[in-house]
Rosetta silent file (secondary structure, phi, psi, omega in degrees, C-alpha in Angstrom):
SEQUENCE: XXXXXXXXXXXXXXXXXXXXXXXXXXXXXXXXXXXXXXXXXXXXXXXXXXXXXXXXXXXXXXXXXXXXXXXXXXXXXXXXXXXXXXXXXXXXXXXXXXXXXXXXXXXXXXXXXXXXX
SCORE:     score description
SCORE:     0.000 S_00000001
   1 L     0.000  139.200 -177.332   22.323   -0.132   56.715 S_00000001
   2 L   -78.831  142.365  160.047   23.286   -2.988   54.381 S_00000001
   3 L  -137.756  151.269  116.285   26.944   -3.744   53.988 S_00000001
   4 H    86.980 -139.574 -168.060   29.720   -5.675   51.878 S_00000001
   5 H   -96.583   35.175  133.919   28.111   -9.149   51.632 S_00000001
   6 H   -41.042  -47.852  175.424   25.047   -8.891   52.921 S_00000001
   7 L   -64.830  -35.964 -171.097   24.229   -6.332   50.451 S_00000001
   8 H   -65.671  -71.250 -133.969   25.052   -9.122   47.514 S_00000001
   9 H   -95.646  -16.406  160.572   21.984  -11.649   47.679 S_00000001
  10 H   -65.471  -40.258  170.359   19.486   -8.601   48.434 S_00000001
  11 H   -60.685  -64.222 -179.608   21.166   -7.073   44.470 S_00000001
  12 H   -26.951  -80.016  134.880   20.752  -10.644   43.214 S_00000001
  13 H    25.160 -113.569  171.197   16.840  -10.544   44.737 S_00000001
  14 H    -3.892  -64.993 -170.800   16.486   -7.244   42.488 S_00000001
  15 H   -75.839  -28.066  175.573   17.934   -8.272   39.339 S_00000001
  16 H   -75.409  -15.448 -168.975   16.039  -11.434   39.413 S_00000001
  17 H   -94.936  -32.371 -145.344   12.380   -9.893   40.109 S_00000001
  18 H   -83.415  -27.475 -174.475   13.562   -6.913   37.708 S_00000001
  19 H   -73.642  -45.688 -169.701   13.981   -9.677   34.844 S_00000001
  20 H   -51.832  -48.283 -177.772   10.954  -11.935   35.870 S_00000001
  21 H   -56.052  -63.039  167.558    8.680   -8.419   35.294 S_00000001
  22 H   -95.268    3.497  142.472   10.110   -7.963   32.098 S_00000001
  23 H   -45.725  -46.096  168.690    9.934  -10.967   30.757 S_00000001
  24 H   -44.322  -50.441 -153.704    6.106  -11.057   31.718 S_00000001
  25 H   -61.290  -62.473 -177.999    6.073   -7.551   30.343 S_00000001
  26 H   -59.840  -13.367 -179.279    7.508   -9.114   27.045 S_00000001
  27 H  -113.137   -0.427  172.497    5.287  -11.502   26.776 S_00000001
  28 H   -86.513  -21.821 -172.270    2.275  -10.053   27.485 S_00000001
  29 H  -106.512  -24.390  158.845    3.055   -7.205   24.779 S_00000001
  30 H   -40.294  -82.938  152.634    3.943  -10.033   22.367 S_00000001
  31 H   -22.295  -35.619  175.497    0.280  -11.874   22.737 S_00000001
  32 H   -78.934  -25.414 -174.084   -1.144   -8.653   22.296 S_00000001
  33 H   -69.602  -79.757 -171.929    0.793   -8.220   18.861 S_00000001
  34 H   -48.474  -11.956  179.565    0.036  -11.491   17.472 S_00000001
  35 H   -75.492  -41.028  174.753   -3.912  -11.159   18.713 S_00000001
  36 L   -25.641  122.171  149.930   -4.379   -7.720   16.781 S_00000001
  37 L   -34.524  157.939 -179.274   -6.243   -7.752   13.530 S_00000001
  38 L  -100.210  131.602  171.458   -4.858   -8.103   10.452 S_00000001
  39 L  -111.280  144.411  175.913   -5.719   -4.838    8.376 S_00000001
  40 L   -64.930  176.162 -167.971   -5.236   -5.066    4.792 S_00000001
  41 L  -135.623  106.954  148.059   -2.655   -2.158    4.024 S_00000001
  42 L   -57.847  107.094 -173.256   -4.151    0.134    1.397 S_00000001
  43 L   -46.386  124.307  162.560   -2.898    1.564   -1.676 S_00000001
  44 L   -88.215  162.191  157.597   -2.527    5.228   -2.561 S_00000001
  45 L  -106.482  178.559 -132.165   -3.505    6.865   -5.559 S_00000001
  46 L  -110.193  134.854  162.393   -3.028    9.444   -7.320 S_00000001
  47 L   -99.571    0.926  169.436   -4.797   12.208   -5.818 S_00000001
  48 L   -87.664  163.359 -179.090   -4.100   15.048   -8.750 S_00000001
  49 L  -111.932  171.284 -170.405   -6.368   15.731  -11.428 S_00000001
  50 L   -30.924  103.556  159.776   -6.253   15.184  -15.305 S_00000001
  51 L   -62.014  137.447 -172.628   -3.581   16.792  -17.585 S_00000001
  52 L   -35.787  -70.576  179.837   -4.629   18.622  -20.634 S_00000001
  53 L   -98.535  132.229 -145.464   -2.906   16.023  -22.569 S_00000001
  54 L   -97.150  115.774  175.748   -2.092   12.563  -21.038 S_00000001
  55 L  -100.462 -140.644 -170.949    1.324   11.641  -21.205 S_00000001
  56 H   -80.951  -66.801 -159.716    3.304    7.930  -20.157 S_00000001
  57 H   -77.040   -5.152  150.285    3.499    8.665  -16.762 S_00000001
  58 H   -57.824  -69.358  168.620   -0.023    9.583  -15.919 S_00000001
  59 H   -13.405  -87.226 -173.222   -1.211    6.724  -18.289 S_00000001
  60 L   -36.496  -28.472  166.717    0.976    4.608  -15.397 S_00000001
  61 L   -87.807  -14.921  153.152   -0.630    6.253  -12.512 S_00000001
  62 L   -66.953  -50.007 -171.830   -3.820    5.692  -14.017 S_00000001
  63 L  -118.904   44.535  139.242   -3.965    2.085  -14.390 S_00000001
  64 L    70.747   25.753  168.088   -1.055    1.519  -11.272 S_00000001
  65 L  -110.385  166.364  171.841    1.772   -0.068  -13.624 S_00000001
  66 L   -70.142  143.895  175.983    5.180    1.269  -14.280 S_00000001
  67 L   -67.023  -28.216  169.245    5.583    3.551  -17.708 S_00000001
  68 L  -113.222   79.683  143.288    7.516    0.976  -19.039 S_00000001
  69 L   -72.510  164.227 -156.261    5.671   -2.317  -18.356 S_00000001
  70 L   -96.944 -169.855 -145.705    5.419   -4.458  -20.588 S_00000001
  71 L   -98.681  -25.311 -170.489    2.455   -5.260  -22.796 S_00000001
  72 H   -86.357  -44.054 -175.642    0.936   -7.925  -21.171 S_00000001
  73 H   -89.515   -6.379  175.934    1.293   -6.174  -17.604 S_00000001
  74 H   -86.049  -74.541  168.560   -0.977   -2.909  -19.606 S_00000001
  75 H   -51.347  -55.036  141.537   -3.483   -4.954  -20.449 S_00000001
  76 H   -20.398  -98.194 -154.125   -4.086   -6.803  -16.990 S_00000001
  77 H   -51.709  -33.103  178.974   -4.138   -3.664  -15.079 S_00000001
  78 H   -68.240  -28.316 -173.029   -6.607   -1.902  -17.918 S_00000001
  79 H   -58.927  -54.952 -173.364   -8.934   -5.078  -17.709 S_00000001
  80 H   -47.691  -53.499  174.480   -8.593   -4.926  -13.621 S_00000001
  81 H   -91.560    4.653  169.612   -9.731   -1.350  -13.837 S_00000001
  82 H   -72.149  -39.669  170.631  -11.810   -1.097  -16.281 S_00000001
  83 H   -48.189  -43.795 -176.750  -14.215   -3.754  -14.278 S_00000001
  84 L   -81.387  -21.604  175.000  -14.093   -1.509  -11.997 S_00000001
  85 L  -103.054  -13.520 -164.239  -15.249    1.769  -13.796 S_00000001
  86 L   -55.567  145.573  159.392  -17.157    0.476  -16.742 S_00000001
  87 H   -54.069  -39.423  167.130  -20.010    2.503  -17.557 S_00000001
  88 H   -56.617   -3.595 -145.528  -22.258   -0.659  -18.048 S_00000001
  89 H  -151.685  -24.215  160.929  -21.653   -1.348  -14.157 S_00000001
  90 L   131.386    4.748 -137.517  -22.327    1.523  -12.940 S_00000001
  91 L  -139.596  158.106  162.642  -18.729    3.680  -13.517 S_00000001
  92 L   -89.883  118.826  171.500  -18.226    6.875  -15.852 S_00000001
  93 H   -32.245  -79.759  144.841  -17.673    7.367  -19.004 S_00000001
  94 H    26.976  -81.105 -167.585  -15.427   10.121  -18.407 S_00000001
  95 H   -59.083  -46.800 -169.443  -12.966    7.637  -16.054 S_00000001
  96 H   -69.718  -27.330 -165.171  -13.445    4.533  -18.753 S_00000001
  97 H   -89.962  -35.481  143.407  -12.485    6.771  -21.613 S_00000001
  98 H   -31.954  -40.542  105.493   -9.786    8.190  -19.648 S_00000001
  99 H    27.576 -103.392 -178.587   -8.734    4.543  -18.986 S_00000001
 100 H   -44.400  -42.547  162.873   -8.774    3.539  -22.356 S_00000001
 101 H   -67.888  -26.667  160.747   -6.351    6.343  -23.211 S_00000001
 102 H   -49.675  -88.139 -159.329   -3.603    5.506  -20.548 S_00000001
 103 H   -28.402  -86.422 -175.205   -3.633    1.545  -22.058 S_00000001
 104 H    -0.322  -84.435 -179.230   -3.410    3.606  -25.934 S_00000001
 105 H   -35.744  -92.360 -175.128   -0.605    5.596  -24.441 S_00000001
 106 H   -13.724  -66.680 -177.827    1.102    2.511  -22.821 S_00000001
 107 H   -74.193  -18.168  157.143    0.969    0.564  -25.606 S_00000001
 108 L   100.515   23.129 -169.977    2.136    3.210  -28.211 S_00000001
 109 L  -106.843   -6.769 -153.050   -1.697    2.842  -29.926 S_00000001
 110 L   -71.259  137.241 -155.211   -2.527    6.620  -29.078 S_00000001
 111 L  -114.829    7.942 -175.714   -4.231    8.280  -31.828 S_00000001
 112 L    36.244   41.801   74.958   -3.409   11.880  -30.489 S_00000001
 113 L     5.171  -60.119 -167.190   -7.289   12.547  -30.156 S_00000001
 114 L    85.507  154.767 -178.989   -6.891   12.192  -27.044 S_00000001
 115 L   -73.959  170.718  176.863   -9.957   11.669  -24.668 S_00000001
 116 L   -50.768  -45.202 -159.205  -13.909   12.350  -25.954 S_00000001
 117 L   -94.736    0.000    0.000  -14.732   14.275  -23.382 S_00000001
């Protein structure tokens, strides 16, 4: 049996190996952090579907701006998606004419029509 100070440079021992470990420990799960891919972090969207009539805050969930952005910040995001949906490209009518009615709406151009389809 260990006693009194005997006992001291055997704790010391301990505490020094117990640090050395996790210090490895830390630095080994650090390298592993910084080695990881980088994943892009993906937006959601709106996963409901189409209200009879479209108001401002759909419009805004359609083309990913706040309802009140500004006019300039409407237009962007309608170009940016629009590229992406145009019917000439490959995209549905349906979604571009939807589209085009959020921007309307946004901008305070809406013709209460409403979309074609």
């Amino acid at each position: 049996m260990v006693l009194g100070s005997e006992a001291t440079p055997l704790i010391a021992g301990l505490a020094v190996a117990g640090a050395a470990l996790a210090g490895r420990y830390s630095i080994q799960a650090w390298q592993a952090f910084k080695a990881r891919p980088i994943v892009p972090r993906m937006r959601k969207f709106y996963e409901g579907g189409f209200q009879p009539s479209m108001n401002r805050k759909e419009a805004g969930l359609i083309l990913g701006v706040r309802e009140s952005a500004n006019a300039e910040k409407v237009k962007e995001a309608h170009k940016k998606v629009m590229v992406a949906n145009h019917p000439d490209a490959g995209g549905s009518h349906y979604l571009a004419s939807k589209i085009n009615e959020a921007k309307d709406i946004l901008l305070g151009k809406s013709k209460g029509g409403g979309s074609a389809f």
